[in-house]
C-alpha positions as CSV (number, residue, x, y, z in Angstrom):
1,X,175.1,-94.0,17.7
2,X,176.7,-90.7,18.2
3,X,176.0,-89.6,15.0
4,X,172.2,-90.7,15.1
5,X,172.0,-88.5,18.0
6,X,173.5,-85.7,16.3
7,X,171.4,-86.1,12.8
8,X,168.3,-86.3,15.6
9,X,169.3,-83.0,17.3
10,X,169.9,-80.9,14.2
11,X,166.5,-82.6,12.6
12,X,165.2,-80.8,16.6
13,X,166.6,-77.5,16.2
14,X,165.7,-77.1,12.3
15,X,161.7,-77.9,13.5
16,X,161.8,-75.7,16.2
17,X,163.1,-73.0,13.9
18,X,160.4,-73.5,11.0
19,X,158.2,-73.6,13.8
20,X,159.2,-70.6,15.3
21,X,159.3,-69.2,11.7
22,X,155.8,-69.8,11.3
23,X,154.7,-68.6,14.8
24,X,156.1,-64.9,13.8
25,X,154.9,-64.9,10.1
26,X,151.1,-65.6,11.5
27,X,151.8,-63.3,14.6
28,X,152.9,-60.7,12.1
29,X,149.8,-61.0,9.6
30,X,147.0,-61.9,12.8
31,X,148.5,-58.0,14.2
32,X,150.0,-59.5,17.3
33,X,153.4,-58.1,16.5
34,X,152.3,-54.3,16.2
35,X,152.6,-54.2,12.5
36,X,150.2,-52.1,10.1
37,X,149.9,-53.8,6.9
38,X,148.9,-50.6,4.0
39,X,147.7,-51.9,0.3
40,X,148.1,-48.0,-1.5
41,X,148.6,-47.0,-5.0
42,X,152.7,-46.9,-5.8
43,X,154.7,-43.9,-4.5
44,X,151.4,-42.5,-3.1
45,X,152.5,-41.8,0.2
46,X,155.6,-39.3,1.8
47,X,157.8,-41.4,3.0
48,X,158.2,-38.9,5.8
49,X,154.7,-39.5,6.9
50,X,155.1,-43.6,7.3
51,X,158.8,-43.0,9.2
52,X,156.5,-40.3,11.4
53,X,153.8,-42.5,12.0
54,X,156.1,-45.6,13.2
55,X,158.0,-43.2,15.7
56,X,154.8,-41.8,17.1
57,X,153.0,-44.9,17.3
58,X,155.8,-47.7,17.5
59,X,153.9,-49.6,15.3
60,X,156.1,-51.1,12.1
61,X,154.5,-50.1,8.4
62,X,154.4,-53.2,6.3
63,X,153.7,-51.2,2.6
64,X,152.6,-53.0,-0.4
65,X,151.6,-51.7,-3.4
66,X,148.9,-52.0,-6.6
67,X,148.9,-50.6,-9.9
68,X,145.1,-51.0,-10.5
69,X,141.9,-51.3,-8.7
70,X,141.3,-54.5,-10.4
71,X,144.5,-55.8,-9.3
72,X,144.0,-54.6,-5.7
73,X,140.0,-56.5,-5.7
74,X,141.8,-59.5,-7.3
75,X,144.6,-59.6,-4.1
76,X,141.8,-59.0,-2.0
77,X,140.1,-61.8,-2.8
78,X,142.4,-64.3,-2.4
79,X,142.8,-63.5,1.4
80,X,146.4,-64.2,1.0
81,X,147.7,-61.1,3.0
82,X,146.0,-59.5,5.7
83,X,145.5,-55.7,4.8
84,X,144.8,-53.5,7.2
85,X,144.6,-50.0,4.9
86,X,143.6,-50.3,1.8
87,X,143.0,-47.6,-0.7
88,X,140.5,-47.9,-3.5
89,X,139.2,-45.8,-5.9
90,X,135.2,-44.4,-5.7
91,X,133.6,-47.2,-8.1
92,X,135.7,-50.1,-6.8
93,X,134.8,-49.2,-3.1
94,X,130.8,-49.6,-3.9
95,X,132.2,-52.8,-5.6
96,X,133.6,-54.0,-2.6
97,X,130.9,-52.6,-0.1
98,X,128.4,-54.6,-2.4
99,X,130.6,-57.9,-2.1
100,X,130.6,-57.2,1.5
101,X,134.9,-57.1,1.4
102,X,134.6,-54.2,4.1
103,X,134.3,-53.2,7.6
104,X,131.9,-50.7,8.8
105,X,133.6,-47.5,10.5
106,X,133.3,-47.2,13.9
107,X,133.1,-43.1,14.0
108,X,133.5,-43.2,17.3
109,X,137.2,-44.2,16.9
110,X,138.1,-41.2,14.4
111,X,140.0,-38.4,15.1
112,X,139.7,-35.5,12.7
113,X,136.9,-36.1,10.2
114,X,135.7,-32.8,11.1
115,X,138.9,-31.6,9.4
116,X,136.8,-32.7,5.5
117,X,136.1,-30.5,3.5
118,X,131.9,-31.2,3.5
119,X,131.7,-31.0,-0.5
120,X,133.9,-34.4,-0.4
121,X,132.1,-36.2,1.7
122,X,129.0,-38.1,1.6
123,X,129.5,-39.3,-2.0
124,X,127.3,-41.4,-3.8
125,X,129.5,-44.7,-3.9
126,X,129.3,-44.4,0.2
127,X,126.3,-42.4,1.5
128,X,127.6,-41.1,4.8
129,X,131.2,-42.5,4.8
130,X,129.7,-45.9,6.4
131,X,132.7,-47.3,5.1
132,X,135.6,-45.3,3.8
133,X,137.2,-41.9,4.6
134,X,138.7,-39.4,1.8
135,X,142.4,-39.7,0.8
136,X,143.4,-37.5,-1.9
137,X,140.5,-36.4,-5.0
138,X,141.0,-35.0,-8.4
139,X,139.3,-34.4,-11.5
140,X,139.1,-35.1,-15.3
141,X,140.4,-32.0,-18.0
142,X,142.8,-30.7,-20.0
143,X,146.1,-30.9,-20.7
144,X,147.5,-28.0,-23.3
145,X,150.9,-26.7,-24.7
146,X,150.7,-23.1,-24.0
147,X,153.5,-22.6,-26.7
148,X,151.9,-25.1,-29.2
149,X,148.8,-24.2,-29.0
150,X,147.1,-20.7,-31.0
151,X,146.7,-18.3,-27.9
152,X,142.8,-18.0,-28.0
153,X,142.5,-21.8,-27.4
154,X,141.8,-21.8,-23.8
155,X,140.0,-25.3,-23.4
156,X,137.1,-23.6,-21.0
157,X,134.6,-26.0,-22.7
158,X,134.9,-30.0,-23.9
159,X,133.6,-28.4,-27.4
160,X,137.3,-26.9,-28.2
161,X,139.0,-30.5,-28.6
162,X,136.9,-30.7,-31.7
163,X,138.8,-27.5,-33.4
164,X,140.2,-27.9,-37.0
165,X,143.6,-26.5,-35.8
166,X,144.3,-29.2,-34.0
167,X,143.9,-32.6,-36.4
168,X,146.4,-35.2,-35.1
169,X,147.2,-33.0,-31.9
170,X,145.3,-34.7,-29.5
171,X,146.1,-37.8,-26.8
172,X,142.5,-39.0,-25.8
173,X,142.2,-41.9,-22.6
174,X,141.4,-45.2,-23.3
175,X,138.1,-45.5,-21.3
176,X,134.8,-46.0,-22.6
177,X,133.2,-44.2,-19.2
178,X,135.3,-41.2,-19.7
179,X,135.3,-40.6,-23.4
180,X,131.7,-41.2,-23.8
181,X,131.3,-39.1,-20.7
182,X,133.1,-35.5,-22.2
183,X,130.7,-35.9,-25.7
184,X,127.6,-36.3,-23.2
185,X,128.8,-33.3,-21.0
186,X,129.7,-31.1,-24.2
187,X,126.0,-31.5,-25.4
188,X,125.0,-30.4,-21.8
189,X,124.0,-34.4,-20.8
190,X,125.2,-36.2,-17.0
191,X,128.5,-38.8,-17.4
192,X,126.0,-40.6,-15.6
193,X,123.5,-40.7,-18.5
194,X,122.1,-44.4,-19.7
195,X,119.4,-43.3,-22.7
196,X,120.8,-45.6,-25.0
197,X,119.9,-42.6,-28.0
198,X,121.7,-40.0,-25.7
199,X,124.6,-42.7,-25.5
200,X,124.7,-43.8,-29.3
201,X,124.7,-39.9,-29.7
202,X,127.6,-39.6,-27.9
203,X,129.7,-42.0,-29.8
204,X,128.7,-40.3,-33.0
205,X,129.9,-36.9,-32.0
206,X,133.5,-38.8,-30.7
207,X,133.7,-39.8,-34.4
208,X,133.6,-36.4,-35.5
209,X,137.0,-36.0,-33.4
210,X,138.4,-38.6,-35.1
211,X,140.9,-36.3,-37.0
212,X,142.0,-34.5,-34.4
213,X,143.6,-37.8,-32.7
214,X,147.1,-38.6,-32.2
215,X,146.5,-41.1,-30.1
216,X,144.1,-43.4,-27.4
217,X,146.4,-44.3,-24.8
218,X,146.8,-44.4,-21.1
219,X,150.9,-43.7,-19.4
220,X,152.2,-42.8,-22.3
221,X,150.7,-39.3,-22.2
222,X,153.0,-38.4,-20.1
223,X,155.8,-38.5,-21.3
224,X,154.2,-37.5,-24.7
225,X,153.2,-34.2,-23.2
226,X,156.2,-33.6,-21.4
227,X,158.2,-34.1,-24.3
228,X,156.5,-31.3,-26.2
229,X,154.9,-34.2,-28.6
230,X,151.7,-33.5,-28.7
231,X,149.7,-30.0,-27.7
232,X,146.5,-31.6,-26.1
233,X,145.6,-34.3,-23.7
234,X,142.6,-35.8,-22.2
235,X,144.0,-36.3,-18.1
236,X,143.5,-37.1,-14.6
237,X,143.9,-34.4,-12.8
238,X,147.1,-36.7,-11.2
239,X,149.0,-37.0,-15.0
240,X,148.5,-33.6,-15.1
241,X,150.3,-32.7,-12.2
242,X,152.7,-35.1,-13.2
243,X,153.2,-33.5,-16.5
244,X,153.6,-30.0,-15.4
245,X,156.0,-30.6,-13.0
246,X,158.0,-31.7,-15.8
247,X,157.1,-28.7,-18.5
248,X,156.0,-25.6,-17.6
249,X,154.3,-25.1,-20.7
250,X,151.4,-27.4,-20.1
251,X,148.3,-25.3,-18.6
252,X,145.6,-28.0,-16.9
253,X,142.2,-27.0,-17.4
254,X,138.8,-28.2,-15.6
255,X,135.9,-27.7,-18.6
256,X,133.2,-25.0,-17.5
257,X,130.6,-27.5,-19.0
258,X,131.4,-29.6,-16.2
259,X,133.6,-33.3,-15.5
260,X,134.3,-35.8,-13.4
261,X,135.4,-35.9,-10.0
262,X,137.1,-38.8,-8.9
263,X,138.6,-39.9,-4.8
264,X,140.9,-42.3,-3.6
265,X,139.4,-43.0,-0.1
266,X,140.5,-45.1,2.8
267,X,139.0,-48.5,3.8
268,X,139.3,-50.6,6.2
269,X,138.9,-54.8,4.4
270,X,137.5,-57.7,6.5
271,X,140.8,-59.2,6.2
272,X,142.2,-56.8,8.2
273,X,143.6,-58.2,11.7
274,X,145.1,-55.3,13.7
275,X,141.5,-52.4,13.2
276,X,143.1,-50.7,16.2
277,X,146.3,-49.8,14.0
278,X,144.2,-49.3,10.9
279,X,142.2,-46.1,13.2
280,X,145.6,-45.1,14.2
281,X,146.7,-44.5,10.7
282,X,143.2,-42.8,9.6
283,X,143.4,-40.2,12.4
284,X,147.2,-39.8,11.7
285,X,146.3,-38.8,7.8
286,X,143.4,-37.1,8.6
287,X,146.2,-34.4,11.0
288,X,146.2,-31.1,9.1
289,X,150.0,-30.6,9.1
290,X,150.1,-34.6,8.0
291,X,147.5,-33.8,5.2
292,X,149.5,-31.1,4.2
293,X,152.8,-32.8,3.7
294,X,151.2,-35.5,1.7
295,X,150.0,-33.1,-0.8
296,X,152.6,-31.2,-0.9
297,X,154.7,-34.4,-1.9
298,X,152.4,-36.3,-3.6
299,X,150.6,-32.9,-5.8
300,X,147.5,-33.9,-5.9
301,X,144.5,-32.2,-4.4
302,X,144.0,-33.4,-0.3
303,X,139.8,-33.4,1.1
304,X,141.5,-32.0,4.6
305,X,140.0,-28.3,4.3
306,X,142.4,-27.6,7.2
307,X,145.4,-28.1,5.6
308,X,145.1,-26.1,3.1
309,X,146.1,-22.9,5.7
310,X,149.4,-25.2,5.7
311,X,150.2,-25.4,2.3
312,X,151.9,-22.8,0.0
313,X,149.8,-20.2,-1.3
314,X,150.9,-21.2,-5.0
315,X,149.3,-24.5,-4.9
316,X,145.6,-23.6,-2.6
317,X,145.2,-20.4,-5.4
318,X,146.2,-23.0,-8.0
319,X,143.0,-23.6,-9.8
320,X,143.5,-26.1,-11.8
321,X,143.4,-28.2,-8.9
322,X,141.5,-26.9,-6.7
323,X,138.6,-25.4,-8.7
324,X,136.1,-22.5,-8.0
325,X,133.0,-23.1,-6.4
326,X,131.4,-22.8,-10.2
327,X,133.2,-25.5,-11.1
328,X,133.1,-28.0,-8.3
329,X,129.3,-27.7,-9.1
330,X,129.4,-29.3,-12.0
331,X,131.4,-32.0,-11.2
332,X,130.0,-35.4,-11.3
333,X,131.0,-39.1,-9.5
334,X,130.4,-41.6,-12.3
335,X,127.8,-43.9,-10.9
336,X,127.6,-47.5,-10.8
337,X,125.4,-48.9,-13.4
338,X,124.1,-52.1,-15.0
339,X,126.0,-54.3,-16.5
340,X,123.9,-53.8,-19.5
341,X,124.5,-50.2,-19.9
342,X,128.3,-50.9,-19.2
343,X,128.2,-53.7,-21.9
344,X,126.8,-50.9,-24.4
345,X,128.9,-48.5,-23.7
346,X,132.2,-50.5,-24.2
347,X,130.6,-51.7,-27.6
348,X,130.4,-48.1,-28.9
349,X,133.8,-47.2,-27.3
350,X,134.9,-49.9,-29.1
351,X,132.9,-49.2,-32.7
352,X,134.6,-45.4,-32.0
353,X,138.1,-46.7,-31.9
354,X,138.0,-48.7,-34.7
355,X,136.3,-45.6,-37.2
356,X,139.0,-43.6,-35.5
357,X,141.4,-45.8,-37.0
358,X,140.3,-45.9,-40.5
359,X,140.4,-42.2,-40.7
């Protein structure tokens, strides 16, 4: 009898602990237990900042991370974790404003939005920020060996990948919308352009740089380029960074024909169950000397205009990412388009890579 009264009481204490297991996991995902949950790109935050913003706030950062924006819709979707900050890119954001995944800004609860720089706002994937607010942008160029390269080869137009001198030089991305997009802009065309001729045209002049590929590849230009083998790549203006901060030798170049300009914005996801944190955390990034430090550790270019008076002068004069006013002209969002048009232009990226590799 004793024993049955024991085997009862442990059976007691082992439910009430799965029950109060339970109680804090919800408590913890519903907001109740002052957590901020952040979805972000890996490494893509100072780990200053989130230690900062838990000692001003007393609210505990839960961080997770994602390694694509197809990988952060497909964890969005399945409403298994409760997100309060995620951080898309500009296409997937209209993705997930058209699938309704997001919550409408209350501006009335920002702090510091004043502190954008105006050219970064207002973009066409969110007309008037109903939805997201800028984290960090960049752009599409050049990446060249300064040592390896001739020394009149300056890459100041798309046109100079197709040089002679550099056959089986050159790492190209492996992205129908951005490869298509630099033959469209070096005939003087939009990235955004959907004639089918104009886009057919396109892929013919890519196959005319056929020769002067090493490779079509995606992380392993940077190591390639850091390594000193190759002398040109096709970048982000993030990989560049990347790469130059591990060889001073490579020069980053923004085309004077014009590229694209990309942003990693802010959102705040249906799922989310503690908003109030998820504001907190917006007006915390959007502080100038908070803006600042995230640049300064992250290297890539921040929207907050007023933090630039905080940063070194080496990296605000530093035009390869922060471009002229010439330049940021001519810089272009890729817009969303129909699924036809993407269809086509995967099939001639496609047709592209495979003439590239008979050559």
């Amino acid at each position: 009898m004793k024993k049955l009264i024991i085997y009862s009481l442990v059976i007691f204490l082992v439910s009430v602990g799965l029950l109060h297991s339970r109680s804090y996991i919800d408590s913890s995902q519903s907001g109740n237990n002052n957590t901020l949950t952040i979805f972000n790109w890996g490494e893509y935050i100072s780990p200053e900042l989130i230690k900062k913003f838990e000692d001003e706030t007393g609210i505990s950062v839960i961080y997770e991370t994602f390694d694509s924006n197809e990988a952060l819709l497909t964890k969005l979707k399945s409403e298994s974790t409760s997100y309060d900050i995620v951080v898309p890119s500009d296409y997937m954001i209209k993705k997930m404003i058209d699938a309704d995944m997001l919550k409408k800004l209350d501006k009335s609860k920002i702090e510091g939005f004043e502190n954008l720089d105006e050219r970064l706002v207002n973009q066409s994937f969110d007309y008037n920020n109903v939805y997201s607010v800028p984290y960090f942008w960049g752009t599409l160029g050049i990446v060249y060996n300064s040592n390896l390269v001739d020394e009149d080869m300056t890459f100041e137009k798309w046109d100079d990948l197709w040089d002679s001198r550099l056959k089986n030089e050159i790492l190209l991305i492996d992205g129908a919308r951005e490869m298509l997009g630099i033959a469209l802009q070096s005939e003087g065309k939009s990235v955004n352009e959907t004639n089918e001729v104009d886009l057919r045209l396109a892929e013919r002049k890519l196959e005319l740089l056929g020769s002067n590929i090493k490779a079509i590849n995606s992380d392993e230009k940077i190591m390639l380029m850091s390594n000193n083998e190759a002398k040109v790549a096709v970048a982000f203006s993030g990989d560049a960074n990347e790469m130059i901060s591990n060889n001073e030798d490579l020069v980053y170049r923004v085309p004077k024909d014009g590229s694209n300009i990309w942003f990693d914005n802010m959102v705040i996801p249906k799922v989310s169950k503690n908003e109030e944190a998820a504001y907190k955390f917006i007006n915390f990034m959007l502080r100038p000397e908070n803006a600042a430090i995230n640049a300064e550790y992250i290297g890539y270019s921040t929207p907050v205009k007023t933090a630039l008076e905080l940063l070194p002068e080496e990296i605000v004069s530093d035009e390869q990412f922060y471009p002229k006013e010439d330049i940021m002209k001519r810089l272009e969002v890729y817009q969303t388009q129909t699924q036809k048009i993407v269809q086509l232009q995967n099939d001639l990226f496609l047709e592209f890579k495979i003439n590239s590799n008979r050559n």
